[in-house]
C-alpha positions in Angstrom: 115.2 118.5 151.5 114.9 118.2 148.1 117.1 115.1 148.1 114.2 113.2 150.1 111.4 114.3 147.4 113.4 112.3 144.7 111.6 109.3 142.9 114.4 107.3 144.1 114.0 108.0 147.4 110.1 107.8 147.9 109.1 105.3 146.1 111.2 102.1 146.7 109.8 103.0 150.6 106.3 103.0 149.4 106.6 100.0 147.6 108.4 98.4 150.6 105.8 99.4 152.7 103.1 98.0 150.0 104.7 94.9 149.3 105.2 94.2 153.1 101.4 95.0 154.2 100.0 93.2 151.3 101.9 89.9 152.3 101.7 90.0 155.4 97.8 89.8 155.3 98.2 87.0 153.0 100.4 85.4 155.1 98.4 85.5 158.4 95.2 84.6 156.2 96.6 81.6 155.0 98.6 80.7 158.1 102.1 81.2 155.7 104.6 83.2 158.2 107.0 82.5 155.5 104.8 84.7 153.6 105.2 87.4 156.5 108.6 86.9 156.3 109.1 88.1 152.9 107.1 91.1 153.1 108.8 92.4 155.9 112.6 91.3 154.5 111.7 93.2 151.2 110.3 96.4 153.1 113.6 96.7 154.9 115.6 96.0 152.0 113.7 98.6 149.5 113.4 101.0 152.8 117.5 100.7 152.7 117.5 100.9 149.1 115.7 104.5 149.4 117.5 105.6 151.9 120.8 104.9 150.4 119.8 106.6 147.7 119.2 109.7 150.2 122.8 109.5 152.1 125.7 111.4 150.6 128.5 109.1 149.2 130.9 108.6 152.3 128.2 107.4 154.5 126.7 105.1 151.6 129.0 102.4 153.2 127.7 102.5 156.5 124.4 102.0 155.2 125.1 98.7 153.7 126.8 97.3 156.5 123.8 98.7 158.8 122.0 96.9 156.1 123.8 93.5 156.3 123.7 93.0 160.1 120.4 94.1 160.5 119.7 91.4 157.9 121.4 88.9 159.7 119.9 89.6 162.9 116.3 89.2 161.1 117.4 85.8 159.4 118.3 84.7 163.1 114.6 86.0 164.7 113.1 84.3 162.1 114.9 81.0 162.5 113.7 81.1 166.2 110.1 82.1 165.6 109.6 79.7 162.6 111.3 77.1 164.8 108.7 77.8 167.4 105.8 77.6 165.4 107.2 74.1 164.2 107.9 74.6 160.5 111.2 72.7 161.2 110.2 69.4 162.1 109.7 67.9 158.6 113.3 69.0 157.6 115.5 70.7 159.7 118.1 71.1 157.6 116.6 74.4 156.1 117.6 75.9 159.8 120.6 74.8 159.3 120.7 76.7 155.7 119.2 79.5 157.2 121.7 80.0 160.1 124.3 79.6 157.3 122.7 82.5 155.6 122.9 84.5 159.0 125.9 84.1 159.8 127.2 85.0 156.3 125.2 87.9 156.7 126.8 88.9 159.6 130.3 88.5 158.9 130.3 90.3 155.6 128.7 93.3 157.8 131.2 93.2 160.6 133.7 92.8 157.4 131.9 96.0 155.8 132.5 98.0 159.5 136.3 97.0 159.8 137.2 98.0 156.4 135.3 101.4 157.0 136.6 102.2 160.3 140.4 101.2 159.0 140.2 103.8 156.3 
């Protein structure tokens, strides 16, 4: 219990959770869902960041890897939505660069997972 009242626990959630409502807003007020995008990509990232901070030292490696393909599952949702909401048609080749980043995303989790499971 004391573990979760740490600084370094606490507050890169809070700021996630500030950084991610603050653009957010900005983003739907100035019709910017890259904006959005952002906010919510850094809240999960600092809310990871806390709570690796939390986790005991074996199960820090799951957390990255958790982490990593939850990243790349977000990278993939927002490809679709922003592709929906036709932010692509100008240049499409950022999807491309996107999917890229997904799928790198995604293999150096599922890398992450096999090395922990073969140990």
């Amino acid at each position: 219990m004391r573990a979760a009242l740490n600084r370094k626990v606490w507050l890169p959630v809070m700021i996630g959770i500030l950084i991610a409502v603050v653009l957010f807003i900005v983003g739907e007020n100035d019709d910017a869902p890259g904006l959005g995008i952002i906010g919510i990509t850094s809240a999960i990232v600092l809310f990871f960041y806390g709570l690796y901070n939390f986790v005991s030292y074996g199960q820090k490696s799951w957390i990255m890897a958790i982490m990593l393909i939850l990243l790349s599952v977000l990278v993939t949702v927002f490809i679709i939505v922003l592709a929906l909401d036709g932010e692509f048609v100008d240049s499409p080749g950022i999807a491309v660069f996107m999917a890229m980043i997904a799928t790198a995303l995604l293999g150096v989790g599922l890398k992450s997972v096999n090395n922990i499971r073969t140990r």
